[in-house]
N, C-alpha and C positions, 0 to 999 in steps of 0.2 A: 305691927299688924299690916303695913301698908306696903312693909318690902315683901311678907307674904302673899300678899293680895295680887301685888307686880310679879312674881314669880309665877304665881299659881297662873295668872293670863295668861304669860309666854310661854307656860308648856302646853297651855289650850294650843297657845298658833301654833307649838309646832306639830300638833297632830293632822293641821288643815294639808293636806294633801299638795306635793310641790308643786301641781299644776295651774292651783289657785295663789300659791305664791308667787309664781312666777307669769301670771296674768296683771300682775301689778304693774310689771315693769318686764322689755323683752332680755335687758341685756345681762346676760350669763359671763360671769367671770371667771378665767384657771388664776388662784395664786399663786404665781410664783415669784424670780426673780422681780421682774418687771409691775409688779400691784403698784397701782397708783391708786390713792385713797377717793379721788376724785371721779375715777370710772366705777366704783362701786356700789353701783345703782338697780343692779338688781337686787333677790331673794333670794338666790344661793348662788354660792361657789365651789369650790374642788380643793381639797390636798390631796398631794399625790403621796406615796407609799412603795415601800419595799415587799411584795410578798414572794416567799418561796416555800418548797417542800421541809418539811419535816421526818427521816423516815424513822419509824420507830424501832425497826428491823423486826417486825413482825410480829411481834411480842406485844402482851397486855396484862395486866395482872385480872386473872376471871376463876375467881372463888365464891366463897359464901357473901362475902363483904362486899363483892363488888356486883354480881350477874340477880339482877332481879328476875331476868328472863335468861332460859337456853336458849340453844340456837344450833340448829340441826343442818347439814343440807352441803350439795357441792355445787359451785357457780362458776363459769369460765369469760372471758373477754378478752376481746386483741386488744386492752390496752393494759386493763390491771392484772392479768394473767387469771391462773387458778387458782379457788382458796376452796378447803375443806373443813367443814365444822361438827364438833361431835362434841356428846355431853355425857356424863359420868354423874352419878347423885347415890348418897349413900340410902342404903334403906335401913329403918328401924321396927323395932318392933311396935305391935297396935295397940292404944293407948286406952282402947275401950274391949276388944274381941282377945275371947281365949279360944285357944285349941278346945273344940270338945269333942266330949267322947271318947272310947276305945279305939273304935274301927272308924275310919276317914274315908272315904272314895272323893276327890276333888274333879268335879266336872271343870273347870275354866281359871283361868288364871290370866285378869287381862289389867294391861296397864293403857291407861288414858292420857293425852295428850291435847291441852286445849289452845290452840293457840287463837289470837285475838282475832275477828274478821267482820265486815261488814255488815253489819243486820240488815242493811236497806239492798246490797244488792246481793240477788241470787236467784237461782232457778228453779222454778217448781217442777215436778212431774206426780201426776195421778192415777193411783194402781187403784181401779177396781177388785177389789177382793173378792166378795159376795155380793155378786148382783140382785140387784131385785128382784126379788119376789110378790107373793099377793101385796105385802106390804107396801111395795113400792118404795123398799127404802134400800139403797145401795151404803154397802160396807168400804169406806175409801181409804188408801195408805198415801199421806202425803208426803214424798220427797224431795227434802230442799238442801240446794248445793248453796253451798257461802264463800265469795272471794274472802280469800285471805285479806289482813290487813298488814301486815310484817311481811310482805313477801317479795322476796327477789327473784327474777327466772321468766320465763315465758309461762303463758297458759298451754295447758293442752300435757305437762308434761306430768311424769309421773316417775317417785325415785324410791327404789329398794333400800331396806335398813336394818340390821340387825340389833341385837338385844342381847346382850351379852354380861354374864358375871363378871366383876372383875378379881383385878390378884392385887391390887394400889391399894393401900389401904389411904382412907380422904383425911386420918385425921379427926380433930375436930372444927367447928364453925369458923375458930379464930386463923387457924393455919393460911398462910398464903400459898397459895396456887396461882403458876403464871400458868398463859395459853402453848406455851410449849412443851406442857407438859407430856410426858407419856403414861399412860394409863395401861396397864395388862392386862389384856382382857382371857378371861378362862371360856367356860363352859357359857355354850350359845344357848338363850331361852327362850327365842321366836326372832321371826322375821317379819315382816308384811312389807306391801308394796303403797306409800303415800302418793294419793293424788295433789293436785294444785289448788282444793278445792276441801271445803268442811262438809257433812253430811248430818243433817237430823233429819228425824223419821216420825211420825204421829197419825194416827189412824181414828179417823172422827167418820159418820154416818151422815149423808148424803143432804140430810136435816141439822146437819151440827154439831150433834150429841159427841162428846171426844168419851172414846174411849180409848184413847192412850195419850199420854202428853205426849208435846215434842220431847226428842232425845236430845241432851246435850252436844251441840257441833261442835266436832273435835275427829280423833284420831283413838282408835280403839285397836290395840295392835294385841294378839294373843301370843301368851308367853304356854309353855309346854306343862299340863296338869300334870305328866308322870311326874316331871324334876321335881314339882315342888313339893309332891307327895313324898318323895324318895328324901330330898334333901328339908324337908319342913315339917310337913305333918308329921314322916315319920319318925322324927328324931323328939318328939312332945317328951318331955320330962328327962331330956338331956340336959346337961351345963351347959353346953352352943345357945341355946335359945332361951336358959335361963333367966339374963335379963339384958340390955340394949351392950351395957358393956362387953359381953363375952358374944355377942350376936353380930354385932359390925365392927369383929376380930374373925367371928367366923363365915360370916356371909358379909363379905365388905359392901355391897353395892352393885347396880349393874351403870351398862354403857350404852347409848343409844347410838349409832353412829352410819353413815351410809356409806356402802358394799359397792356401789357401782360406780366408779370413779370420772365417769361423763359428766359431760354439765349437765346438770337439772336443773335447780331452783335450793333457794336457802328460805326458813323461817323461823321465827324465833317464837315463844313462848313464857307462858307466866310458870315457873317453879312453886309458884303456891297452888296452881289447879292440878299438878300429877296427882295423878293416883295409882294406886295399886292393887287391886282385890284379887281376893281369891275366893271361887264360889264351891263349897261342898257340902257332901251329906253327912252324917256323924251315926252312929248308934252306938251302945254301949255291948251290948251279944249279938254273935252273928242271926239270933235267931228274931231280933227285933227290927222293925221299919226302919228306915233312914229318915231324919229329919236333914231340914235343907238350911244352913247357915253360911255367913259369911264371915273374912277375916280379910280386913282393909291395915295393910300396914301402912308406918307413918313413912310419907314421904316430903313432905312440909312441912316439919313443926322447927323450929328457931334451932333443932340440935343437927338435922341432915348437912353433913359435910357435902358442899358441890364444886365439880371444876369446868371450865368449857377447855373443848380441847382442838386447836385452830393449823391447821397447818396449812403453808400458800405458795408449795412447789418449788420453792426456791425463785418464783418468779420468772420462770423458761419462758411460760408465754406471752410475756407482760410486752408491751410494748418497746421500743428502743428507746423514742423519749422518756417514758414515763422511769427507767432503770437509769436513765443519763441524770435523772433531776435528782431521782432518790440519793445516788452515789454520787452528782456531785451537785450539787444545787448551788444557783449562784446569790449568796446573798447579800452582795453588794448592787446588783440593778435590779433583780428579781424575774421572774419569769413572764412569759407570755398565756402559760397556762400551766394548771395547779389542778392536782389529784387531792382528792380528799377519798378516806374508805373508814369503814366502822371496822369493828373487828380489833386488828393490834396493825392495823394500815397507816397511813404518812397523815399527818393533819400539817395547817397551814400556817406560817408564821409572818406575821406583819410586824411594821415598823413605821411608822408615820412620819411624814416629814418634817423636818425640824425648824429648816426656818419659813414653811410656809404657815407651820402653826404661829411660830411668832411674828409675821403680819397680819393673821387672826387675833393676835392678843394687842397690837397697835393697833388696828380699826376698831376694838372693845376700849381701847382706853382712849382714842385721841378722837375718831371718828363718830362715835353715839352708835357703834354697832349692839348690838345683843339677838346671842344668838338662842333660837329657838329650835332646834334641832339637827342632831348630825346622825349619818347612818351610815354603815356600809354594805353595799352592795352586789350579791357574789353572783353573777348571770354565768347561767349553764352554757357548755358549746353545744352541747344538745339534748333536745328535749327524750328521755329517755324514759321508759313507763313506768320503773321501777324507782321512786323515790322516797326519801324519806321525809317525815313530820318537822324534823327541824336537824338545824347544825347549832352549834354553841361558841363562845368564846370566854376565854379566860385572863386572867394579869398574867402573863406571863415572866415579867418582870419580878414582881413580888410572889406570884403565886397565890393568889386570891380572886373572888369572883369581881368582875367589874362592877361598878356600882350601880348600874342603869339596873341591874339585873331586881334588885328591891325597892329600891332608891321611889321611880313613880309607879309603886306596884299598885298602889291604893285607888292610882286614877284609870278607871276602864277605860278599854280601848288600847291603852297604852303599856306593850311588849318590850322586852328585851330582843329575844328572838321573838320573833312573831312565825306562829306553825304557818307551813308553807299552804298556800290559798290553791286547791287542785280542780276545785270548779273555776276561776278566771285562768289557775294553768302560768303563771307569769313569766315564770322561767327566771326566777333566780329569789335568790333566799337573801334575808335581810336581819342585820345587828343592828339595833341599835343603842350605840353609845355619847347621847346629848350630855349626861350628867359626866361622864368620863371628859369630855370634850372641853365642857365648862370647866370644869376642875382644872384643868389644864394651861388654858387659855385667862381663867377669872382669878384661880387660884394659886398659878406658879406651881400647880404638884406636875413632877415630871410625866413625861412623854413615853410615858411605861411601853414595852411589848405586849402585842397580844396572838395568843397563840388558838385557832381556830382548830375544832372537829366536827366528829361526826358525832349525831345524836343529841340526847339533853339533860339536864342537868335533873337528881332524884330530889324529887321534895320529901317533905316527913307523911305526909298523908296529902290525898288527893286535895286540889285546889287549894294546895297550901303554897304560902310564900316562904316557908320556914326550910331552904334546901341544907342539905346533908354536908357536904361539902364542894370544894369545884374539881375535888378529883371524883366525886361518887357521882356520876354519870350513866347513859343507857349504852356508851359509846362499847363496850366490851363484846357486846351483845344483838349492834345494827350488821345485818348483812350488806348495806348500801355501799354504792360507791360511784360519784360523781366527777365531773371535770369542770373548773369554770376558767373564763377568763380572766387572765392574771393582768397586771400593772404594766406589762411592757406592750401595752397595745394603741389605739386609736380609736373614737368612737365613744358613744356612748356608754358600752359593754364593756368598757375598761376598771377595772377594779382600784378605785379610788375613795375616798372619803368625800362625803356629799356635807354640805353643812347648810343649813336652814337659818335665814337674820331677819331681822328689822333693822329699820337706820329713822332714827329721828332725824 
């Protein structure tokens, strides 16, 4: 109970912040060759590290198993070139709606697109509808724009997208699908033009009184009522549509994918919010009223085969360094600066140094060190609007998740990755691996690789510790893509391992 009790302290210290460790004492040590046990009178020091690129050559595997969210959109840059993202999802038949009736006329056929955005920030505007009268009560339409939350691109822009059948058949759930996939696309079933921006609408009386809810923010693109009349309704009591099996043989699926090959903006989305409806009238003789129904086919239930489908130009406009690291990367000194990109983009691979670990493991055994936290820290070269929630890391070595990652999950406050803080803005994103460190340095387990990306790792259910595994990731599906400073530098900003002590 008492080596419990000691532990449990020192992971307290090491959450205390290094500024008040390092108010203890001024002097800051590098270890290296030269550690003399006797200068080591501060609260932290340094190992230094090998990091370089990884390129993955473009590729990801983005199926059913791996894309919790699509991810739409073209994005260009002078240093990581251009990438294109496009999504394909099978459709099935509706699990609750039957064709009715004889005679069908189908007014609308729209499919919905919710991607994630900010509830707190957005723009209102108010449409008087029916102004007052004696009553003195005005009829108001409230519209409110929502920044996206996924979103890569500048504001202001605006990117065309087509909708298209495909000829690919997806398969089932289980099939793999990488991102370089080709998908055939047939017959075109709408277009529309996406802003940078979400739209709901809700129309309440000047007094409050709502009469209409808000509308879900999202993306409402219409697809063509003839088609589907032609190819849906009016095929009712064929074998095609008889049941899922002979239906996504004969209507494989459509394609979402953007037509205008400039840079715009990328966003990604949840594949459990698509929808699909189709809105019509039915009657049984011509000489009877139309009733008004609808038919929501399934586009989410556990059976929709999906692929993301990612192409990145072969990299023409990418920078010259960033093609010099990809193609040859040096992994004997490591770089000065390091690409990281979501998608099927290069992630970053570390090495930690060997023998400055083991004069962290002589000051633990000879000196009364004990150490209370180590972290690494990845600083941006520049601050860039478009970032992501988090980067991740993995054993590389063995191919398992690091242990920090559950290890103090139980203790609040205390992260593996910790989501990047965009109200202080800090500019640079933080692992930390104290329990990896310890193990190392307490327990002789080797000096494993660790292989850094983009994105984070899928839990089983929200605010769960219980993750999927360390390849089931968001990374298939982040449009980001960052630069930090690498290991071969000076300064602060130098990408090293920090480690946090006490010294009796």
């Amino acid at each position: 109970m008492k080596i419990l009790k000691s532990k449990i302290k020192l992971f307290f210290l090491s959450l205390l912040p290094a500024f008040i460790l390092l108010s203890c004492e001024n002097d800051t040590t590098d270890v290296g060759a030269d550690l003399i046990p006797g200068k080591l009178e501060g609260r932290n020091t340094f190992v230094d590290l090998v990091a370089y690129n990884v390129y993955n050559n473009d590729t990801i595997r983005a199926d059913y198993n791996t894309l919790g969210s699509g991810l739409i959109g073209v994005y260009e840059d002078n240093t990581f070139g251009k990438s294109k993202a496009s999504f394909a999802i099978q459709v099935r038949l509706s699990v609750s709606d039957e064709i009715k009736g004889k005679i069908q006329k189908v007014d609308s056929v729209i499919l919905s697109i919710n991607p994630p955005f900010n509830a707190s920030s957005y723009k209102e505007r108010k449409i008087v509808l029916n102004p007052a009268s004696s009553s003195g009560i005005d009829t108001i339409k409230y519209v409110k724009k929502y920044t996206l939350a996924s979103f890569l691109g500048k504001s202001g822009n605006a990117m065309a997208v087509d909708v298209n059948r495909i000829n690919t058949f997806l398969k089932s759930t289980s099939s793999k699908f990488y991102s370089s996939e080709t998908i055939d696309i047939g017959d075109k079933l709408g277009t529309a033009v996406l802003g940078d921006s979400l739209t709901s609408i809700s129309v309440r009386t000047s007094e409050g009184t709502v009469i209409t809810e808000p509308t879900t923010a999202g993306y409402r693109i219409k697809l063509d009522p003839d088609y589907f009349k032609e190819h849906f309704f009016g095929k009712k009591g064929s074998a095609d549509i008889s049941d899922n099996s002979r239906f996504i043989q004969y209507f494989k699926g459509i394609k979402i994918h953007p037509i205008d090959e400039n840079s715009k903006f990328m966003f990604n989305f949840p594949v459990n919010k698509m929808t699909l409806v189709a809105y019509y009238k039915y009657k049984e003789n011509p000489s009877d009223s139309y009733t008004t129904a609808t038919y929501s086919f399934s586009m989410n239930s556990a059976y929709n085969s999906v692929v993301g489908e990612y192409n990145f130009y072969h990299r023409n406009s990418a920078s010259s360094q960033f093609m010099e690291q990809m193609n040859n990367p040096d992994k004997q000194n490591g770089e000065s600066v390091l690409f990281l990109q979501g998608m099927g983009g290069p992630s970053i691979h570390i090495k930690l140094n060997d023998s400055q670990l083991e004069a962290i493991r002589d000051s633990i055994q000879n000196h009364n060190w004990a150490i209370t936290g180590a972290k690494l820290k990845f600083y941006l070269t520049e601050n860039v609007s478009s970032k992501p929630d988090y980067i991740y890391g993995y054993n590389y070595t063995q191919k398992k998740f690091l242990p920090d990652l559950t290890y103090y999950s139980a203790i609040a406050g205390y992260f593996f990755n910790p989501k990047y803080d965009f109200d202080s803005n800090p500019q640079y994103y933080t692992l930390n691996i104290t329990k990896q460190i310890k193990d190392i340095v307490e327990k002789n387990k080797p000096n494993d690789e660790i292989l850094v990306e983009m994105g984070n790792f899928i839990s089983r259910s929200t605010n769960s510790n219980q993750y999927l595994g360390y390849t089931r990731t968001t990374r298939a599906y982040e449009p980001f893509r960052l630069t930090f400073y690498g290991n071969k530098n000076s300064g602060d900003k130098k990408l090293r391992l920090e480690i946090l002590y006490t010294k009796n």
